[in-house]
N, C-alpha and C positions, 0 to 999 in steps of 0.2 A: 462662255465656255471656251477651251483653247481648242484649237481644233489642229487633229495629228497626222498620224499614218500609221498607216499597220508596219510594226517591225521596225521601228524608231525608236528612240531613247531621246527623252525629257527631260529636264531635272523637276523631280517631284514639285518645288518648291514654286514654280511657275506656273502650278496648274490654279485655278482662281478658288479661292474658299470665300463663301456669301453665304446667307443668312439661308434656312433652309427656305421659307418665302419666296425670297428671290432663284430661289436654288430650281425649285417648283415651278415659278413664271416661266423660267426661262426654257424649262424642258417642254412645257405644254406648249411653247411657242414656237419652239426649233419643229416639235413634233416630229422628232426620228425615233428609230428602232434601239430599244436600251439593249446592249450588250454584256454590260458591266452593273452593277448596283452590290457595294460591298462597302465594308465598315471595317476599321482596327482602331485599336487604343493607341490616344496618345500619352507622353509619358505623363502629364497632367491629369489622369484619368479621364478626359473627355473622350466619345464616338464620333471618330469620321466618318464622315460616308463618301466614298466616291461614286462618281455617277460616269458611265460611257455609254454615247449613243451614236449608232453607225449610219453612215449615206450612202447609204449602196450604189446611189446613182452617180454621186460624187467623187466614192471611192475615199473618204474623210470619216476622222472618227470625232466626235467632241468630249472633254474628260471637264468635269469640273468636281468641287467638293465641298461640304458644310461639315460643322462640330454641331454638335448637342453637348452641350452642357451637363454635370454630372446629375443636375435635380430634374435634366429634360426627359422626356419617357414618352411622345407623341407627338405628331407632326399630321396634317391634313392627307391626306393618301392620296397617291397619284394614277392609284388603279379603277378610279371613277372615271378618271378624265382620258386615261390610255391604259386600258384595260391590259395590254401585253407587259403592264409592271407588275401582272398580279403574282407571280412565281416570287420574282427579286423581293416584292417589299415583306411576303410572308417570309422568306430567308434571313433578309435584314431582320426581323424581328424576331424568329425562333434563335437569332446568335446571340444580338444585343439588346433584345427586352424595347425595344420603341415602339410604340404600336404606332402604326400607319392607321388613323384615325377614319372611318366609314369605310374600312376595307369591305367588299362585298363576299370575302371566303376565306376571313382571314384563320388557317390549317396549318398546323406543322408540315414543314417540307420532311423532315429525317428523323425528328427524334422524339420522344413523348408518347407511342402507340398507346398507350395505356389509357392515356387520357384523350385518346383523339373521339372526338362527337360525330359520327358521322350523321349526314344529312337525312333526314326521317320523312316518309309519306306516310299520310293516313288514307284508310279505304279500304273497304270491303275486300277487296279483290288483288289488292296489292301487298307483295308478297318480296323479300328479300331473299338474292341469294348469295352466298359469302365464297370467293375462293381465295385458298392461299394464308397465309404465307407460301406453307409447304406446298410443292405442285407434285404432281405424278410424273417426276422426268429430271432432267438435270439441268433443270432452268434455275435464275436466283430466286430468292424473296422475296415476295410483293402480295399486298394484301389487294382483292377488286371485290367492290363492296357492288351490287345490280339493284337497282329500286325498278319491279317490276309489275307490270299491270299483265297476267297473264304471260305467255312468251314473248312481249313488248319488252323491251327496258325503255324507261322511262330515265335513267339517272343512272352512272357508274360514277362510282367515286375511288377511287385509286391510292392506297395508303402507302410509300415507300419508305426507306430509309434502314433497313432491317441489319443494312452492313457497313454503317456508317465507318470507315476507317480511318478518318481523318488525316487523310493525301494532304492536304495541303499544310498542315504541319509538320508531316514527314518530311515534305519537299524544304519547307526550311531550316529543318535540323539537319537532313542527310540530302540535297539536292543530288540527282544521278539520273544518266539515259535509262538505266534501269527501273529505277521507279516510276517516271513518267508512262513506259514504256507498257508495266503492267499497271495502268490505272484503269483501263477497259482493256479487258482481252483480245477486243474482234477488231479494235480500231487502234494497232500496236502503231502504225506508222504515223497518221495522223496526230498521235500525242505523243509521241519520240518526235516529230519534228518539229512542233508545236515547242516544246519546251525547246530544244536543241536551238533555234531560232533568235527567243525568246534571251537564252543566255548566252548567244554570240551577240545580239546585238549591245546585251549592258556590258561587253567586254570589245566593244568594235571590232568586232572579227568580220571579216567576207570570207565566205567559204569558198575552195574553187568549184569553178564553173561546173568541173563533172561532178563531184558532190553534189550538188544543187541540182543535176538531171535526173542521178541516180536516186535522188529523194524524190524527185516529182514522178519518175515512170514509179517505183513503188507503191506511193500513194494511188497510184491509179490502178495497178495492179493490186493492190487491197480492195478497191473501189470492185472493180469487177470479179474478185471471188469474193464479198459479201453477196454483192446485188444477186449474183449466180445461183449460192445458197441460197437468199432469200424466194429466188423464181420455185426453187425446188422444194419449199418451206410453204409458199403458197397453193401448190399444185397438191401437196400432200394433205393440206385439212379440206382442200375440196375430193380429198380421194381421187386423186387424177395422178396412179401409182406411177405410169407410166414418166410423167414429169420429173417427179421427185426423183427418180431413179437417174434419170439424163441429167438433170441440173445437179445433182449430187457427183456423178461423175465429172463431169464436166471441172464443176468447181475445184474437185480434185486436182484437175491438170493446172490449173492455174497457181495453188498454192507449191505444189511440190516445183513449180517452174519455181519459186520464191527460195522454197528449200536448196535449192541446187546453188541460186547467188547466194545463198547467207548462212547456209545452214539451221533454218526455221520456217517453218510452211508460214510460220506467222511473221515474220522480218523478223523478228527479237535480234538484236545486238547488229542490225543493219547503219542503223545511226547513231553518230555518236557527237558532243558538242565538236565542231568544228569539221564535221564531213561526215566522210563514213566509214566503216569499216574493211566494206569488202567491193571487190571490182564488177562491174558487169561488162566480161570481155567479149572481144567478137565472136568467138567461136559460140560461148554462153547466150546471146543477145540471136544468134543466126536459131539456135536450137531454141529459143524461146517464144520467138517470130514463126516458126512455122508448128509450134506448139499452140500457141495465139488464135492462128488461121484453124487451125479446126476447132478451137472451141468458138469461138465466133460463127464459124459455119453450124456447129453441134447446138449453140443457142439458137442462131435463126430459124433455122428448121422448128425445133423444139417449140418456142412460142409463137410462130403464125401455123402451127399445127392446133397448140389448143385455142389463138382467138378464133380459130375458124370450128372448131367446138359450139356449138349452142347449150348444152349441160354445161360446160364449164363458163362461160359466158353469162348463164343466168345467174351462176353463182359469183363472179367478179361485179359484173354493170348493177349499179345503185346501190351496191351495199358498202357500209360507211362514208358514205358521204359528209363530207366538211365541202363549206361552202369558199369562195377566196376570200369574201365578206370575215368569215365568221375564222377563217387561217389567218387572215392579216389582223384582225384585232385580239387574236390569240397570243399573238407574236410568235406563230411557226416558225420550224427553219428546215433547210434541208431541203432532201426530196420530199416530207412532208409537206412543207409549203408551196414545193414549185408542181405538184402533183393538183395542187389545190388552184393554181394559178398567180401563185404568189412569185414574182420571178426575182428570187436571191441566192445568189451563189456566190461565195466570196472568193474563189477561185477567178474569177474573171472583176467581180465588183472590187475585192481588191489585190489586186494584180502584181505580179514579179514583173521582170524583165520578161520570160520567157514568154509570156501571153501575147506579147507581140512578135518574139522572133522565132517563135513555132508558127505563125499565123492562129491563133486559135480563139474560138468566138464561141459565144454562145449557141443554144439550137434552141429553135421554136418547141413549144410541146402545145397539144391542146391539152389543157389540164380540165377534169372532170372532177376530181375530188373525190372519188369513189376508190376500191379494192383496183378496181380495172385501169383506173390513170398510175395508184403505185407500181402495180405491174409492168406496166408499160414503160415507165418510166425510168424502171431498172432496165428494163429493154435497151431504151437509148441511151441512158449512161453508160452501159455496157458497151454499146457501140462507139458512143466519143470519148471513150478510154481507151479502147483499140486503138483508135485514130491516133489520140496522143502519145502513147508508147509506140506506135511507131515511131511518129514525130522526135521523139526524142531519144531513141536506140541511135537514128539516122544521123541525130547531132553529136550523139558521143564518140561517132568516129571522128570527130574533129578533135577529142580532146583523150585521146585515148595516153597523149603524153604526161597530165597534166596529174598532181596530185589527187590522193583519193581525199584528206586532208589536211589541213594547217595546225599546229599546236598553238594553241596561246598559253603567253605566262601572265596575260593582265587580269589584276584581279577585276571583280564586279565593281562599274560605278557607283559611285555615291552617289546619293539624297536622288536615285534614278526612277524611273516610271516608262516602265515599256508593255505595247500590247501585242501577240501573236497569235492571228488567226488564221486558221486552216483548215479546209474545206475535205474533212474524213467523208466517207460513205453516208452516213446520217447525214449530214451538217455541219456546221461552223463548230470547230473546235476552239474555244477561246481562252487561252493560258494571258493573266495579268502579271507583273511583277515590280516589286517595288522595292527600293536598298535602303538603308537606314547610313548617315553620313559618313562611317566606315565602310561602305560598299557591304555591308550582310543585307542578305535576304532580308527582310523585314515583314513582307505579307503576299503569299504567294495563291491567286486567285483562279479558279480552274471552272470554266463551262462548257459541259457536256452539250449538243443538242438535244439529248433527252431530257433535259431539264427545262426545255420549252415545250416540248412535242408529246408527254406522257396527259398534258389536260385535253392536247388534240383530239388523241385517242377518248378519251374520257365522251366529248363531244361528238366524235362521228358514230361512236355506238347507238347514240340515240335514236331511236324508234324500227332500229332495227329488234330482232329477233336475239333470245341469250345464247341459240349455237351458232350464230353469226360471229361472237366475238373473239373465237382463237382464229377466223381466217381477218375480222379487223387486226388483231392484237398481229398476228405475220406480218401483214401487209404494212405496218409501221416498224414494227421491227426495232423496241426502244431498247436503252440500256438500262439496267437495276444499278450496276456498278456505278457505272459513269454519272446517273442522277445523286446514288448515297454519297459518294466521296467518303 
């Protein structure tokens, strides 16, 4: 397998194509974390598949790729041997018809409801119950199927795909910050920069430096008015009004601070290929900092008020538990996984420049795996996102001379292969892109973390209770959109 970097450019043509056999050996042997597992036609008719798998310790990505032939239609499946390929290989196959041979759940990921089987118990006592599509509120589509023994669930099975829009071919007929931009609504910056990245680097663009900080305090400022929301999302299905009400404000103050630089509580039109749009000047950055300061203070208060709660406590401690055993063979990502004890973050695992000249590190978490470590652990993301907006307010006085940013006129490279990932509120945002020998787009591949983390959930509802599962369902807090595409 070649082995890359995040935010590099390749020439496709380098990347190694083997026999899918060997294709197989080699990933059970590297045995890292798949990122990538996707397929396009070549003009021949045959199905490629590329493969990318991340080392978070290393900070390295490896990309390799196989053909199937047009009479091939099955290959040995690799979700026996590293169960976290079970998402990718059921995808690979609902696009291109290969079945991944002894898959152990092989389900449509997005399309076919009509025909989808779900999983059946028998028994006396066990009894299903069905919600959704439709919900009571202004949430998306998704279907959760409960296989229950009594108020146990024994089994939730999860049906998505209801808004399938097909982003990723929009992206290669109409590529734009704007469409990126609304592919998830809650995680605007994350995939504005994810793409914006993505297509500076098949055009060698460096953005300047204040571009690059005003991107990174934003993402962080995203970061801490989801996580914010979400405290106050969790407080409200335990009935703890009091919460909701504070984290609901609170949240408030952070996105209207957003509104003020861009004119969107959600960034929209903040970035653009090649920088940004709009400045964060001192005067803006002084009023934002002491805006910061009391909502950091408004949080603290707020949740070592309810851990110190015993009702609210019996309702967070042991419920939904996922184990790091059973997160790391899931292939979590996120604060899902690192709540679980899985420690991936690609903000730091794979790193800009900035992660060393902000000084900026990791923090310890005890992770539990339950309601009560996700909590928590929006807690502290919350707090090392303070940290880093300041850190980076404090740098931009150095560059307050400098372009917001660069125009390029180079088209996209040819026969190119580039990946960018980006560490949203959820998890790893992972935008692929590939150019065909004219420099066009050619296959443009997009991963949500909810496209790992929605079996999580599936998994830590288990043996819990069925009114346990809208405070699990908060506490992960997935995307509908971001999974359909």
């Amino acid at each position: 397998m070649l082995k890359i970097k995040n935010n590099t450019k390749i020439n496709r043509n380098e990347i190694p194509s083997v026999s899918i056999t060997e294709l197989r050996e080699e990933i059970i042997l590297l045995n890292k974390r798949p990122i990538g597992f996707f397929g396009t036609k070549t003009p021949n008719n045959e199905t490629e598949l590329f493969v990318v798998l991340a080392d978070d310790n290393a900070g390295d990505l490896y990309v390799s790729s196989t053909k199937f032939a047009k009479n091939e239609k099955s290959y040995e499946c690799l979700t026996k041997d590293i169960p976290a390929f079970h998402i990718f290989e059921r995808e690979f196959y609902e696009q291109f018809g290969i079945e991944p041979l002894n898959h152990p759940w092989l389900k449509p990921v997005r399309i076919e409801q009509d025909k989808y089987e779900f999983f059946d118990m028998k028994g006396e006592e066990v009894h299903q119950v069905a919600v959704g599509p439709i919900h009571a509120g202004v949430i998306e589509p998704g279907h959760f199927r409960f296989m229950c023994n009594g108020e146990t669930v024994y089994h939730l099975e999860i049906m998505l795909g209801y808004q399938h829009r097909g982003i990723e071919e929009l992206i290669l007929n109409s590529p734009s910050n704007q469409l990126a931009e609304s592919i998830c609504g809650d995680s605007v910056i994350a995939y504005n920069t994810a793409y914006s990245q993505i297509m500076e680097t098949l055009q060698d663009l460096t953005i300047p430096d204040k571009a690059q900080l005003i991107r990174k305090a934003a993402l962080e400022m995203e970061r801490m008015a989801i996580h914010i929301g979400d405290l106050g999302a969790i407080a409200g299905d335990i009935a703890y009004l009091m919460g909701a009400s504070v984290f609901g404000a609170t949240r408030t103050l952070v996105i209207n601070t957003m509104l003020e630089f861009c004119g969107s509580r959600f960034g929209r039109g903040l970035i653009c290929t090649g920088g940004v749009n709009y400045d964060f000047t001192e005067e803006k950055i002084e009023k934002a900092l002491k805006t910061f300061e009391k909502v950091i203070k408004d949080v603290e208060r707020m949740v070592n008020t309810m851990l110190k709660n015993s009702t609210v406590m019996s309702r967070l401690e042991k419920t939904g538990t996922i184990s790091m055993e059973r997160a790391k063979e899931a292939g979590l990502v996120g604060m899902a996984a690192r709540s679980a004890g899985v420690d991936i973050d690609s903000r730091f695992d794979f790193p800009d420049k900035w992660i060393t000249e902000l000084n900026l590190a990791k923090k310890n978490f005890k992770a539990t795996g339950d309601v009560n470590a996700r909590f928590k652990l929006r807690y502290k993301e919350i707090q090392q996102s303070y940290t880093i907006i300041k850190k980076i307010f404090a740098k931009l006085k150095n560059c307050q001379n400098e372009n917001l940013y660069i125009e390029s006129h180079n088209n996209l490279a040819p026969d190119a292969f580039a990946i960018s990932i980006v560490e949203g509120w959820r998890g790893e945002v992972v935008h692929i892109a590939m150019t065909d020998n004219l420099g066009n787009l050619s296959r443009y591949k997009i991963k949500d973390p909810s496209f790992n983390n929605w079996y999580g959930l599936a998994l830590a509802v288990r043996n819990n209770g069925v009114s346990d599962f809208p405070l699990c369902n908060k506490s992960f807090n997935l995307s509908y959109a971001g999974n359909d595409l």
